[in-house]
C-alpha positions in Angstrom: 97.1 94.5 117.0 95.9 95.5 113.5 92.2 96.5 113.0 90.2 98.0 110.1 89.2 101.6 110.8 87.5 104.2 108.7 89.1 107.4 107.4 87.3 110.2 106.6 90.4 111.7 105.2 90.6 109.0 102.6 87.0 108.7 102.6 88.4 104.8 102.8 88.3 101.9 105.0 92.2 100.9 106.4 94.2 98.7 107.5 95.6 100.7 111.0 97.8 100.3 114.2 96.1 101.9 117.4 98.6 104.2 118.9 96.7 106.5 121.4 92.9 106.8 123.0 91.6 110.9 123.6 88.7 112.0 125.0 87.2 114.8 123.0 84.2 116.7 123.1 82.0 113.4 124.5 83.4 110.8 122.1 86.8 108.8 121.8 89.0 109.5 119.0 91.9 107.0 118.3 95.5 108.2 117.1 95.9 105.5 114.3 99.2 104.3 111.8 97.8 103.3 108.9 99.8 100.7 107.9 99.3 100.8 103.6 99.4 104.9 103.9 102.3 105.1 106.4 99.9 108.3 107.6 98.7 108.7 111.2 95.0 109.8 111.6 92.6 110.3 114.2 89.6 107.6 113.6 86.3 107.7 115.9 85.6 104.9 117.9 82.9 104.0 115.8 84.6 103.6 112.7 86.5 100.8 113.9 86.1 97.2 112.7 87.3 93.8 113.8 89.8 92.6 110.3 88.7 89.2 109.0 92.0 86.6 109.0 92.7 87.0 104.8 93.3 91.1 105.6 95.3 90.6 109.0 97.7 87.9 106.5 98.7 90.4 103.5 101.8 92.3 103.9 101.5 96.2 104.5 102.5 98.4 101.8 104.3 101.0 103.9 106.7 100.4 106.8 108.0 102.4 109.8 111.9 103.0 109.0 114.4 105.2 110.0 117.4 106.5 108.5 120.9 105.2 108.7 122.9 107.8 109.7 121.6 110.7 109.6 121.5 113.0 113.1 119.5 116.0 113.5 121.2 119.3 113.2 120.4 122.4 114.9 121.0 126.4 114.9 123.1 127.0 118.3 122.8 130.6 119.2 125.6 132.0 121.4 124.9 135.5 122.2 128.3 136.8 123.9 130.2 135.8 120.9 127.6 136.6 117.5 127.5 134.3 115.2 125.5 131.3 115.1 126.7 127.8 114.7 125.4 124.8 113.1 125.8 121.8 115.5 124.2 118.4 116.5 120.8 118.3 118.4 119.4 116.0 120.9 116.3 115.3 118.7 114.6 117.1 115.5 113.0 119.7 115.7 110.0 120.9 114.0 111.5 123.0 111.4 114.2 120.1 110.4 111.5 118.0 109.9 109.6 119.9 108.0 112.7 120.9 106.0 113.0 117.1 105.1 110.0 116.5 104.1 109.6 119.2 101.9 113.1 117.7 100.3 111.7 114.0 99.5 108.5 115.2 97.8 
């Protein structure tokens, strides 16, 4: 369900997708997709609004995708025989997604 929630990263109110609820310090904070950023954020449970029916009816500007494709790649270390390898991985890691990030900006 879409609601409007306030980010103080964008210092803007958003169109967002609740992910996740934590408990910190006292007070909820919400794991949020914005939907026109493609961004997550963590919103208080305060700064989030009820959409009236004209904002929950225009498209989103950004959309989830993936990539057709393309598999993550990983260093495999095997230390009887020294070198390392290049191989496929189970999932990305942190470093390949940073490393493709840093490629599409």
């Amino acid at each position: 369900q879409v609601c409007v929630v306030f980010s103080e990263e964008l210092q803007c109110w958003c169109r967002a997708v609740i992910q996740s609820v934590h408990h910190h310090t006292g007070r909820h904070q919400l794991r949020c997709f914005l939907v026109d950023y493609a961004k997550y954020s963590f919103v208080e449970s305060e700064n989030i609004r009820v959409p009236v029916k004209l904002c929950t009816k225009l498209p989103y500007r950004a959309k989830k995708c993936c990539l057709y494709c393309i598999k993550p790649l990983t260093l495999h270390l095997d230390f009887c025989e020294g070198p390392a390898k290049i191989g496929p991985a189970i999932r990305w890691d942190t470093a390949a997604i940073w490393h493709f990030q840093n490629l599409l900006k």
